[in-house]
MIBA-87616 format. One record per residue (C-alpha): x, y, z; residue in one letter. Coordinates in nm, 3 decimals, padded with zeros to 5 digits, always signed. Example, Ala and Ser with C-alpha at 12.3 -4.5 7.8 and 13.67 -1.06 7.14 Angstrom:
BEGIN
<r><east>+01.230</east><north>-00.450</north><up>+00.780</up><residuo>A</residuo></r>
<r><east>+01.367</east><north>-00.106</north><up>+00.714</up><residuo>S</residuo></r>
//
This chain:
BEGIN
<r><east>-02.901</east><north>+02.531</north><up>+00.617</up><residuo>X</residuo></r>
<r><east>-03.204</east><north>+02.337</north><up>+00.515</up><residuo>X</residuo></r>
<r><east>-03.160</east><north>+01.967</north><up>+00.406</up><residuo>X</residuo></r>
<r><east>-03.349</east><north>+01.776</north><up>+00.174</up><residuo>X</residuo></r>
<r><east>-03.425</east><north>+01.405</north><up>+00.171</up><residuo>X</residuo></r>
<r><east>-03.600</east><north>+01.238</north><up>-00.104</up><residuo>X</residuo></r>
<r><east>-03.873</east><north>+00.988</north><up>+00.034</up><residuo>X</residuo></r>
<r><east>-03.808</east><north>+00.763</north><up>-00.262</up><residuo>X</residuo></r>
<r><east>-03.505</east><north>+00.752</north><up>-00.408</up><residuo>X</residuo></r>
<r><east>-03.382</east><north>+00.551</north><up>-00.694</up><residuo>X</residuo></r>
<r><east>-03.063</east><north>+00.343</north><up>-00.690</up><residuo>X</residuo></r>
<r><east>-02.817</east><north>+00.395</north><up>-00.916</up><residuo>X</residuo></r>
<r><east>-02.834</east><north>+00.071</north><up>-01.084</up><residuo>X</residuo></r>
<r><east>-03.170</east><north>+00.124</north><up>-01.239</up><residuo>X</residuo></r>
<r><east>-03.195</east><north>+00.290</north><up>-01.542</up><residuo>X</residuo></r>
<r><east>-03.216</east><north>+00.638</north><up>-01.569</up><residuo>X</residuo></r>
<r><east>-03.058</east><north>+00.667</north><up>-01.224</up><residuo>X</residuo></r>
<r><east>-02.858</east><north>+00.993</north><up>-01.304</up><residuo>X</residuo></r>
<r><east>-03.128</east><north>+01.122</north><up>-01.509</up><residuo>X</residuo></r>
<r><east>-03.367</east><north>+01.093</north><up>-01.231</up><residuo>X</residuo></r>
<r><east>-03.122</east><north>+01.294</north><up>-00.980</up><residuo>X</residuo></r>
<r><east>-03.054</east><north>+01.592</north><up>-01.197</up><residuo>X</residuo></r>
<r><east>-03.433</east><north>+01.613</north><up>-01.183</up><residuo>X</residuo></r>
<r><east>-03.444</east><north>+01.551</north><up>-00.873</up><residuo>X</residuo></r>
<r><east>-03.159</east><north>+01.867</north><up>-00.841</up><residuo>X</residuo></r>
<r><east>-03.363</east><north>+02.061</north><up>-01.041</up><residuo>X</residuo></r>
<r><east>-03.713</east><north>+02.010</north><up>-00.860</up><residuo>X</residuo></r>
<r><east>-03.505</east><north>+02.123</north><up>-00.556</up><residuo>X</residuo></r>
<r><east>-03.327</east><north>+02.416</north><up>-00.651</up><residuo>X</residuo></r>
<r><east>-03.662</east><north>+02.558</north><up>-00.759</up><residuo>X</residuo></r>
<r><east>-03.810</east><north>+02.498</north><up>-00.447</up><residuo>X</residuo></r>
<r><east>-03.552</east><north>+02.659</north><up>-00.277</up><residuo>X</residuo></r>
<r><east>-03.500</east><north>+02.984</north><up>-00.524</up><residuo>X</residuo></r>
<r><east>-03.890</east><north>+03.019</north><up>-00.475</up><residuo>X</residuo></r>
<r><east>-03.971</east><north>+02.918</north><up>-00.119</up><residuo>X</residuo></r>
<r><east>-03.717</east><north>+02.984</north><up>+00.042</up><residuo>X</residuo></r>
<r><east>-03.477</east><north>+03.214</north><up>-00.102</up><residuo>X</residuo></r>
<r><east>-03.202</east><north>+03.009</north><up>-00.108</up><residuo>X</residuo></r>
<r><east>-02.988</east><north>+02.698</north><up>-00.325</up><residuo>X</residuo></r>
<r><east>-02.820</east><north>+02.412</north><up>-00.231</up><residuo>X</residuo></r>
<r><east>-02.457</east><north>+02.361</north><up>-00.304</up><residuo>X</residuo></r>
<r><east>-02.410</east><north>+02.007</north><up>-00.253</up><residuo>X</residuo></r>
<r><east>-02.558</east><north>+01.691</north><up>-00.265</up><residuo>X</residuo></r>
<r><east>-02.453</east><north>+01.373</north><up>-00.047</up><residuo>X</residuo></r>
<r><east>-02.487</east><north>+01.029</north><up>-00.170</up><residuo>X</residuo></r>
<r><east>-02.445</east><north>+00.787</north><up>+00.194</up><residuo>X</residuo></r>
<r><east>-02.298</east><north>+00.553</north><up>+00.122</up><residuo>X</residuo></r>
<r><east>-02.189</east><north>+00.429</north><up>-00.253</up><residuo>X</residuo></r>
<r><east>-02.254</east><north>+00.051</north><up>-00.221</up><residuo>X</residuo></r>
<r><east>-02.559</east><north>+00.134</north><up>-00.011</up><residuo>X</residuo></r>
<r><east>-02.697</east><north>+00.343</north><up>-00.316</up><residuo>X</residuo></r>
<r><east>-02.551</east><north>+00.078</north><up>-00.597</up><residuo>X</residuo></r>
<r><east>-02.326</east><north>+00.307</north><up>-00.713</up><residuo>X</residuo></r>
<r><east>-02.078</east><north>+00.023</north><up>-00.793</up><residuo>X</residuo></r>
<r><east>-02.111</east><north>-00.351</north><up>-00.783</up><residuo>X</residuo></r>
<r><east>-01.754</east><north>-00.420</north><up>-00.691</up><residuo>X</residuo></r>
<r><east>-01.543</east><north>-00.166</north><up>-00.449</up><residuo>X</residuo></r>
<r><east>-01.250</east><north>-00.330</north><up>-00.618</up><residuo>X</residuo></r>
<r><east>-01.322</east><north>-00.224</north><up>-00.970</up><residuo>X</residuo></r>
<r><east>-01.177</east><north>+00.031</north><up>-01.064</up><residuo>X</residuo></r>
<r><east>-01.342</east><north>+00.125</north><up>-01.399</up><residuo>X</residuo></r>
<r><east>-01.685</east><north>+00.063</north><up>-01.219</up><residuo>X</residuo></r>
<r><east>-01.560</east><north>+00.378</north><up>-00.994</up><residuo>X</residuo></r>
<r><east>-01.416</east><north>+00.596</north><up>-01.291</up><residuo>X</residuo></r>
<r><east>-01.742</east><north>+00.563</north><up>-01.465</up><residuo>X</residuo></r>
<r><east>-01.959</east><north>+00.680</north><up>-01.127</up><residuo>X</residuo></r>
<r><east>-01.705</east><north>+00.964</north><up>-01.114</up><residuo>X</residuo></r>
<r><east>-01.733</east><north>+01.067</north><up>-01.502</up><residuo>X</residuo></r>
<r><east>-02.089</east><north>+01.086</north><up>-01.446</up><residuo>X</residuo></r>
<r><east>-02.158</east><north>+01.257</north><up>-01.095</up><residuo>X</residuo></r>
<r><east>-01.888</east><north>+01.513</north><up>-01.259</up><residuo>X</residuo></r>
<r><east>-02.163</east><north>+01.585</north><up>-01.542</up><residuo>X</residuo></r>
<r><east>-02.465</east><north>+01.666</north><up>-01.329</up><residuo>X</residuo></r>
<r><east>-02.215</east><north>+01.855</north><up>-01.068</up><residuo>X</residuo></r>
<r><east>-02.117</east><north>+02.067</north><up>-01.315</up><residuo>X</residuo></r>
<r><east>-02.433</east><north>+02.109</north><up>-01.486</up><residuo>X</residuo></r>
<r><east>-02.612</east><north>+02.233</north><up>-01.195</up><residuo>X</residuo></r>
<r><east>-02.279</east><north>+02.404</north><up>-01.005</up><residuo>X</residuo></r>
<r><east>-02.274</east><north>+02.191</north><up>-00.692</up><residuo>X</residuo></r>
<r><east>-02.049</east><north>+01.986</north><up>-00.551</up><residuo>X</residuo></r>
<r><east>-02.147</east><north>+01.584</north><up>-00.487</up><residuo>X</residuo></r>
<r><east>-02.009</east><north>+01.407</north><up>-00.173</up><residuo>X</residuo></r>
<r><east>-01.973</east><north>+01.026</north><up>-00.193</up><residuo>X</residuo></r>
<r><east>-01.932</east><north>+00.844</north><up>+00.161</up><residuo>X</residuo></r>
<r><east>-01.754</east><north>+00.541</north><up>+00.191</up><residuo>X</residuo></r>
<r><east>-01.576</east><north>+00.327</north><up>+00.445</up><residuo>X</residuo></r>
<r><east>-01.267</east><north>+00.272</north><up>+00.518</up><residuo>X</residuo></r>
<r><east>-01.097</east><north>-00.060</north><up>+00.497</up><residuo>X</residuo></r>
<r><east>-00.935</east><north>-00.278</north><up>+00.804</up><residuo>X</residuo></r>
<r><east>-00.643</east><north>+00.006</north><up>+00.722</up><residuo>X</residuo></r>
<r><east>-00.795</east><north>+00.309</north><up>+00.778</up><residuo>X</residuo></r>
<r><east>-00.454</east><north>+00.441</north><up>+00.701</up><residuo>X</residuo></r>
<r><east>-00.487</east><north>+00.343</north><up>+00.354</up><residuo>X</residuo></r>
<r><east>-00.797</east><north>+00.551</north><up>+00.296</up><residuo>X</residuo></r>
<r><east>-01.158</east><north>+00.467</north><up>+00.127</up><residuo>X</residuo></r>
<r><east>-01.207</east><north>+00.080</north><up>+00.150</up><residuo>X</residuo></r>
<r><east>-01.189</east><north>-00.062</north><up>-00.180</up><residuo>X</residuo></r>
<r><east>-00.990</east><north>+00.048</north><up>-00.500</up><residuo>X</residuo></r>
<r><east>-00.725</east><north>+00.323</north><up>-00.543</up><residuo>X</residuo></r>
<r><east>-00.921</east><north>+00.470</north><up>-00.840</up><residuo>X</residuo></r>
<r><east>-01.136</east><north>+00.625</north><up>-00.554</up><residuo>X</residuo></r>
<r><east>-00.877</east><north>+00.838</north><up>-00.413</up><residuo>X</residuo></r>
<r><east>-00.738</east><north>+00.909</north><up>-00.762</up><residuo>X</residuo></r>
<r><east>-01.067</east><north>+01.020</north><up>-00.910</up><residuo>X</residuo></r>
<r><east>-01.190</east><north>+01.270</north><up>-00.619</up><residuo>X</residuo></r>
<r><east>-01.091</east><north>+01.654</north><up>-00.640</up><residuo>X</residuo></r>
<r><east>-01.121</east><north>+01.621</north><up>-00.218</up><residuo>X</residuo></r>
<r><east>-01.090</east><north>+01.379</north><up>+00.048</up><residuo>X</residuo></r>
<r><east>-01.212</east><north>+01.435</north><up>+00.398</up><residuo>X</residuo></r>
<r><east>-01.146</east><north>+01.203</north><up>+00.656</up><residuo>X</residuo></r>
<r><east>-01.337</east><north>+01.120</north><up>+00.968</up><residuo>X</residuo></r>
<r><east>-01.125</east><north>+00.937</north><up>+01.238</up><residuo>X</residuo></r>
<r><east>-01.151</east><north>+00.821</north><up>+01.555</up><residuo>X</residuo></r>
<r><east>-00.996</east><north>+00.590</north><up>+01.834</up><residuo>X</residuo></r>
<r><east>-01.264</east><north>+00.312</north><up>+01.903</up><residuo>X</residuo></r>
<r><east>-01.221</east><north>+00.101</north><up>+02.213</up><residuo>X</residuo></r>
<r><east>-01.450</east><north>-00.213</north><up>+02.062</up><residuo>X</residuo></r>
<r><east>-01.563</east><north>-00.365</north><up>+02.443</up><residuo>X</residuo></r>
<r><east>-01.740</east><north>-00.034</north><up>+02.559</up><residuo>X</residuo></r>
<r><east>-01.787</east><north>+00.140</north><up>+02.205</up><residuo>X</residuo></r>
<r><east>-01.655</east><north>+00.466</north><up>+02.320</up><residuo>X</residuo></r>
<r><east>-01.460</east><north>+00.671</north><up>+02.096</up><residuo>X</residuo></r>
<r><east>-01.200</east><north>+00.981</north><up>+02.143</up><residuo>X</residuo></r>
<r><east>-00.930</east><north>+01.124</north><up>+01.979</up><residuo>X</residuo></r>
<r><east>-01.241</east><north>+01.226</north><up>+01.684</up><residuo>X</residuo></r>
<r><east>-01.058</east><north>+01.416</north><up>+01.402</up><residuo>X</residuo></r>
<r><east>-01.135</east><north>+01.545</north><up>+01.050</up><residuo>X</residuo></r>
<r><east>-00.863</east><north>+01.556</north><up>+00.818</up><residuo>X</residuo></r>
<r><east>-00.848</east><north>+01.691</north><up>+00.429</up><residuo>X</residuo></r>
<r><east>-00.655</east><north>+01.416</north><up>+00.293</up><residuo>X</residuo></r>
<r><east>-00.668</east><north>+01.474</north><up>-00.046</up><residuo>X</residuo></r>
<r><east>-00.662</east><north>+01.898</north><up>-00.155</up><residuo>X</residuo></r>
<r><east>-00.634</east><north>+01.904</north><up>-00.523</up><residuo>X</residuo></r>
<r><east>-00.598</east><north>+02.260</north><up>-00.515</up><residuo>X</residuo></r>
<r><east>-00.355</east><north>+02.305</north><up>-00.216</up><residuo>X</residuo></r>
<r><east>-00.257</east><north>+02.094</north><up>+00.095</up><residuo>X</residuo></r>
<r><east>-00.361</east><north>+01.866</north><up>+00.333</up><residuo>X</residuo></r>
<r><east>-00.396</east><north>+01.878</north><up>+00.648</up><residuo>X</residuo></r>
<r><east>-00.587</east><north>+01.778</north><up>+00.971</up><residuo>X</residuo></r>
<r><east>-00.891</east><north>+02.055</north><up>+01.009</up><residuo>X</residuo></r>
<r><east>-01.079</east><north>+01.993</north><up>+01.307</up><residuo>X</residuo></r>
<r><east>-01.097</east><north>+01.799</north><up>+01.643</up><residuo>X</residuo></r>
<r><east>-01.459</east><north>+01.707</north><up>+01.684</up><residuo>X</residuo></r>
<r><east>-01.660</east><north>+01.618</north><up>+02.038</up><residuo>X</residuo></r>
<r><east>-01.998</east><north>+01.526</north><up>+02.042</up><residuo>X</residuo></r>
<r><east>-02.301</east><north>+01.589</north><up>+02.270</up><residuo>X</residuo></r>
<r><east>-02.697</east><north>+01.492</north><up>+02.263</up><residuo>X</residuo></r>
<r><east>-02.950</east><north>+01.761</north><up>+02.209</up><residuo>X</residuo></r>
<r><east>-03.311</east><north>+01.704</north><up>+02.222</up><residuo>X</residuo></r>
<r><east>-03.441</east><north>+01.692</north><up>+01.910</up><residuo>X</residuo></r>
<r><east>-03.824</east><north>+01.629</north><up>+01.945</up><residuo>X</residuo></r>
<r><east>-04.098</east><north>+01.429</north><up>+02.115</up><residuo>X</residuo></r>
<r><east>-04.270</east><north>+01.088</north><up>+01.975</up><residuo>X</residuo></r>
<r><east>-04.642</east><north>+01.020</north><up>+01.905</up><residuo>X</residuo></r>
<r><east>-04.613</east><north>+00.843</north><up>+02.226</up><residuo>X</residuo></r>
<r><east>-04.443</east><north>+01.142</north><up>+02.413</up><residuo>X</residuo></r>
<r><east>-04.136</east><north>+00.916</north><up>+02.427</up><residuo>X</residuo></r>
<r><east>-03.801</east><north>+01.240</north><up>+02.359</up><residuo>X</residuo></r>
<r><east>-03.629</east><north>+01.207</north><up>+02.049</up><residuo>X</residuo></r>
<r><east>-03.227</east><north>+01.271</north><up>+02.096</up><residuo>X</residuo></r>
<r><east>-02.967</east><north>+01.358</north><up>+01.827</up><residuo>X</residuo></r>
<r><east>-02.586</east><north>+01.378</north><up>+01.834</up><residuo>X</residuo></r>
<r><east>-02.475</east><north>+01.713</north><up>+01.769</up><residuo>X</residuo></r>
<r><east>-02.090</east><north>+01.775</north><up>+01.658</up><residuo>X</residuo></r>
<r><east>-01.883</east><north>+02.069</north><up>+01.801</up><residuo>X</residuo></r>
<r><east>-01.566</east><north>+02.122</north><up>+01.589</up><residuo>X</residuo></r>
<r><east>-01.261</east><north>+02.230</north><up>+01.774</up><residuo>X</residuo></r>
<r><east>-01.030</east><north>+02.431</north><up>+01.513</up><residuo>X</residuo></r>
<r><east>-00.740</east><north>+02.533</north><up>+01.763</up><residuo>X</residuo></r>
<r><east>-00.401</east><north>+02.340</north><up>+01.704</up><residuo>X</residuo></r>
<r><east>-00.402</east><north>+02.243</north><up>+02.061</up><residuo>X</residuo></r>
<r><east>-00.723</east><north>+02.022</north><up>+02.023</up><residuo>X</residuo></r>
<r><east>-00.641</east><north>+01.871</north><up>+01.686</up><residuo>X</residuo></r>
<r><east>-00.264</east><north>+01.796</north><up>+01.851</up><residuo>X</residuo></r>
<r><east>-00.478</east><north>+01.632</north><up>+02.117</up><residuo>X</residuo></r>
<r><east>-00.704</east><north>+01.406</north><up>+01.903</up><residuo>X</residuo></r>
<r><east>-00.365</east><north>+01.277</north><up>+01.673</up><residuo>X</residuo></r>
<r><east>-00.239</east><north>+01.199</north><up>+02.018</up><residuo>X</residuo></r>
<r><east>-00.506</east><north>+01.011</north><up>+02.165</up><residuo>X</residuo></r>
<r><east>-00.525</east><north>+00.784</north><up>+01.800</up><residuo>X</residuo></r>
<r><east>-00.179</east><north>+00.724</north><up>+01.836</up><residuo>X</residuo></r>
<r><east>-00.220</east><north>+00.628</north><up>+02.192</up><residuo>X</residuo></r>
<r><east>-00.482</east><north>+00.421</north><up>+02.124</up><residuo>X</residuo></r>
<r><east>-00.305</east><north>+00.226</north><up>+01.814</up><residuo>X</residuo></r>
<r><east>+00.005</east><north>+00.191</north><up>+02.007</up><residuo>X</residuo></r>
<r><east>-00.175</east><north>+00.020</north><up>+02.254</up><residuo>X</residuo></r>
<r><east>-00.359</east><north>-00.208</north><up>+01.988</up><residuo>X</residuo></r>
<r><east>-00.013</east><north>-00.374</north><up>+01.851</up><residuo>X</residuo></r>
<r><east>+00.068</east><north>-00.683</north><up>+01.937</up><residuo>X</residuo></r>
<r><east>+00.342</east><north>-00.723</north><up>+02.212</up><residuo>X</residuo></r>
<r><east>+00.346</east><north>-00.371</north><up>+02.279</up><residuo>X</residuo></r>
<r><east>+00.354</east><north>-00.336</north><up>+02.660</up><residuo>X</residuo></r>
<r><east>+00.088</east><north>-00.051</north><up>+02.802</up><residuo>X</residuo></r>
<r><east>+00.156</east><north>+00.244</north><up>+02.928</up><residuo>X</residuo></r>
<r><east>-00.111</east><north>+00.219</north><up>+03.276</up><residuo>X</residuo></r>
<r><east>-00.222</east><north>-00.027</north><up>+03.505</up><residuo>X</residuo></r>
<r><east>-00.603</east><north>-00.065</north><up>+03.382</up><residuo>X</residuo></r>
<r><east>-00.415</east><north>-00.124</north><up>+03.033</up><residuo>X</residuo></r>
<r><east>-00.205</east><north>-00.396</north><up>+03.270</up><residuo>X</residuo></r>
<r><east>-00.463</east><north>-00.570</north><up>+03.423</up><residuo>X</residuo></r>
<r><east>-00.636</east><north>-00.624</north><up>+03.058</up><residuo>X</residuo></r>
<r><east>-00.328</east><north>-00.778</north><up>+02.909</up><residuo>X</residuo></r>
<r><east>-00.340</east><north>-01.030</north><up>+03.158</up><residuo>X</residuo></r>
<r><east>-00.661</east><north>-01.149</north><up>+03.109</up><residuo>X</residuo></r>
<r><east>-00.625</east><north>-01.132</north><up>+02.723</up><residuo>X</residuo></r>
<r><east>-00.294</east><north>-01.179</north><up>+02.649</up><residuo>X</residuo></r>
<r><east>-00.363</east><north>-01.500</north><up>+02.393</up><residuo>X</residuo></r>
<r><east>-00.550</east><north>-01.199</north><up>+02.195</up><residuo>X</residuo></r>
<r><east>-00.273</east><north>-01.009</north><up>+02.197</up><residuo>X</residuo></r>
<r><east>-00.003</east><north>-01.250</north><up>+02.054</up><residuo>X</residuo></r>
<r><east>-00.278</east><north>-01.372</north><up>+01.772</up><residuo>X</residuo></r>
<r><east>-00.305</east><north>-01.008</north><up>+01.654</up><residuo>X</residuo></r>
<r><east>-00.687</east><north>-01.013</north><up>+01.733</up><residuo>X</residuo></r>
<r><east>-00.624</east><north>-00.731</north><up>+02.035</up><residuo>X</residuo></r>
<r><east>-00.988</east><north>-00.590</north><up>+02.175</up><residuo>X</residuo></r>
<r><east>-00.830</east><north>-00.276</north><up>+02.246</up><residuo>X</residuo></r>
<r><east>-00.899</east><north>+00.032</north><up>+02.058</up><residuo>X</residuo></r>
<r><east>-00.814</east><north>+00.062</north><up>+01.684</up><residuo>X</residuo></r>
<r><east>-00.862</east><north>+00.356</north><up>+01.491</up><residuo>X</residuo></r>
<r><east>-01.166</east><north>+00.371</north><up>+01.217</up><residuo>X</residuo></r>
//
């Protein structure tokens, strides 16, 4: 599907923030009915704080009001309107901040991972509908990803880009919830590894470990 990208946009803490994107929705949709025979069904905002959304994560009226009016223009224009945030030290606990976040959204979808934070490297990737109000939750897709050329430089220098593959079967979403819980068991304080390598590291950094501030992999 094509994806649109405005070259200027306005933060939401200016005035006439909300006016400006159902104009913006608007311009768009045109384009697309006209141009390209098509419409666009959703429009991502990445991430809340970065767009001044909110002032305070915490507040939770400053979140209710965001909601009430992102509800208008999705409504208005019959789309839906995706809000990234972060999640907190907890990812357990969902969307960093306050609760009203979670209480206010009609969806939740959670991207996870297993992080090891010396070499960066990541497995166990899962996304998760953790808030359905219409129906359950439940995890949806193990997710792997791989680089794809994506285009050359001025300076004939190759462009690269992560594509995702999602993996729907049970067996690789059992997989990825494995490897997460692996991967936090192994993060806990006192808790003895289950290999060698694992050994050998808890050795060299076992002040870490007893302090709580482990370098071993902790979900995100």
């Amino acid at each position: 599907p094509p994806l649109y990208v405005p070259k200027n946009p306005m933060r939401f803490n200016q005035p006439g923030a909300f006016e400006r994107l159902a104009y913006s929705i608007e311009d768009v949709k045109k384009y697309a009915r006209e141009e390209m025979d098509d419409t666009i069904s959703i429009v991502v905002i990445d991430t809340a704080i970065a767009a001044s959304l909110i002032e305070d994560e915490a507040n939770p009226i400053q979140w209710q009001n965001a909601f009430t009016a992102l509800s208008d223009v999705a409504r208005e224009y019959d789309l839906a309107i995706a809000l990234v945030a972060h999640a907190g030290k907890d990812a357990s606990k969902g969307a960093r901040g306050s609760s009203a976040i979670y209480a206010a959204a009609d969806f939740e979808l959670t991207f996870s991972a297993a992080q090891d934070r010396v070499t960066g490297q990541s497995r166990g990737r899962l996304v998760s509908l953790t808030k359905n109000r219409e129906g359950q939750s439940r995890p949806l897709a193990a997710m792997e990803g791989r680089v794809v050329k994506s285009g050359v430089t001025k300076s004939g220098r190759e462009k690269t880009t992560i594509v995702i593959d999602y993996d729907y079967s049970d067996e690789a979403i059992a997989a990825a919830i494995a490897e997460q819980e692996a991967a936090l068991a192994r993060a806990k304080p006192g808790r003895p590894p289950k290999d060698k390598a694992d050994e050998k590291e808890v050795k060299v950094d076992f002040k870490a470990l007893i302090d709580g501030s482990s370098k071993y992999a902790k979900p995100i």
